[in-house]
N, C-alpha and C positions, 0 to 999 in steps of 0.2 A: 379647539375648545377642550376643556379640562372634564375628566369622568365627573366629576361636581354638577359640573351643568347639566351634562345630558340626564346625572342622576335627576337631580330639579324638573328636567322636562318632563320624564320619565314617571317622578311622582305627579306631575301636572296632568298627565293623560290618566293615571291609575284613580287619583280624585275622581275624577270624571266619572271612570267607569264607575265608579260604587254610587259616589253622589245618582248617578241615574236608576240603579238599580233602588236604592231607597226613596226616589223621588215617585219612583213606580213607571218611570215611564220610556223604559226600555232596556235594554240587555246590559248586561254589564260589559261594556267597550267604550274607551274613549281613544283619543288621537289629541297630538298636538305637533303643529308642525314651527319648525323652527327656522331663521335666518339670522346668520351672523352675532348668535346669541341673545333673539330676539323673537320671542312668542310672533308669528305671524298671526297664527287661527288656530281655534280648539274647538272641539266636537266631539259629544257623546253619540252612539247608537241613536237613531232617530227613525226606525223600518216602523216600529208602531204609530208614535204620534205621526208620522207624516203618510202614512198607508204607502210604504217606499220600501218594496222591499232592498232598494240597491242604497242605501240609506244609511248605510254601516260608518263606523265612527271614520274610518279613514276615507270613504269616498267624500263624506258630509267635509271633515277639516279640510282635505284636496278643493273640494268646490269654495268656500269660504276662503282660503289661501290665494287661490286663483284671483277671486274677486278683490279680495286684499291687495295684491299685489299687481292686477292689472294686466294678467298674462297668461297663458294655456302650460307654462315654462314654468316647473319649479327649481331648474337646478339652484343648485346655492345651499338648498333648503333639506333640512333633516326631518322626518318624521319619525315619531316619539308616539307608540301605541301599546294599549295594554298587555291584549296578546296578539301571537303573530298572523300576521295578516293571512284572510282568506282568498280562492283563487282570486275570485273580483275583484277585490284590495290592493292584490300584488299587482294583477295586469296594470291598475289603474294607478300601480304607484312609478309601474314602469313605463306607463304612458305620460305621467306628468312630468320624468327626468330629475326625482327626488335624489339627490346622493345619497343617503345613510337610511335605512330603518335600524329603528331602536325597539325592540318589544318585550315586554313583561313573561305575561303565561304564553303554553305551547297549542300549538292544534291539537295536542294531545290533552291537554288540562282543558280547551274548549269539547271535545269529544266527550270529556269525562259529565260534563254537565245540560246535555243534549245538542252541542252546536258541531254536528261531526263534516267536515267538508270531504271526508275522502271518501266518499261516494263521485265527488267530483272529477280529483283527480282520477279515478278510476276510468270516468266513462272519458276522458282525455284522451287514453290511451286506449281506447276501443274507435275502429273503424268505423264513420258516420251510422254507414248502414247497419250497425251491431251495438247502438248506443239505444236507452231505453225510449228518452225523447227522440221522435220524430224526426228528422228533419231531412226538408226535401229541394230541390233544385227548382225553380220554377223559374221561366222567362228569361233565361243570362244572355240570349241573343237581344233583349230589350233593355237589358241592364247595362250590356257592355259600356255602349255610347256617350253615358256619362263616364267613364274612366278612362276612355278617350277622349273625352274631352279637359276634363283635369289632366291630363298630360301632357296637352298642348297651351291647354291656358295659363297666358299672361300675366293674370291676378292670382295665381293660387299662391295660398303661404305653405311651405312642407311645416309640416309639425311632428 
């Protein structure tokens, strides 16, 4: 594909983000993902109207895409975002099998304007029991047995 297009795509997610941000009804981020030179799915931030905080423009277009396309499977597929994606964003862009991100502003241009994630990566890099959220082991001798059992099972799909 030609810098033309991805430019295209590119101004297609930035639309997005503003058109939301004047519609009033949510952050300034949009997302458009792309196949074969062909808009799949677009999506602005939607954590407010949908009371979601995991709602963000690229989780939103990832699930629309999915649905579009009929698959848990994006390879193929380029995603085209305004700025660059947050931890959740990337996990879930590395979880869908996206080839390319495209993004506008930086984590630093969203920091600038109260969307800071590196608190996040921060507490990444701090040992469980040293991170400020909680989090604690409960029951894994009860848990196990389902991942033994997905191990052994005949139906499972790997994804």
């Amino acid at each position: 594909m030609e810098m033309q297009e991805h430019e295209k795509f590119m101004r297609m997610a930035i639309e997005l983000s503003e058109h939301n941000v004047k519609q009033g009804t949510g952050g300034p981020f949009g997302a458009v993902i792309a196949k074969d030179g062909m808009v799949v799915a677009r999506s602005a931030n939607k954590v407010v109207t949908q009371n979601d905080p995991t709602a963000h423009a690229e989780i939103s277009v990832i699930r629309l895409a999915c649905q579009e396309l009929g698959t848990y499977d994006l390879q193929g597929c380029v995603i085209y975002t305004s700025c660059e994606p947050c931890p959740m964003c990337l996990g879930a862009i590395y979880w869908a099998h996206i080839d390319t991100i495209y993004y506008g502003n930086t984590k630093t241009d969203a920091a600038a304007i109260g969307f800071d994630d590196h608190f996040i990566y921060q507490e990444l890099e701090r040992p469980i029991h040293q991170r400020k959220l909680q989090i604690v082991q409960l029951l894994p001798d009860e848990a196990l047995p389902a991942f033994k059992l997905w191990e052994i099972s005949e139906s499972k799909t790997d994804y």
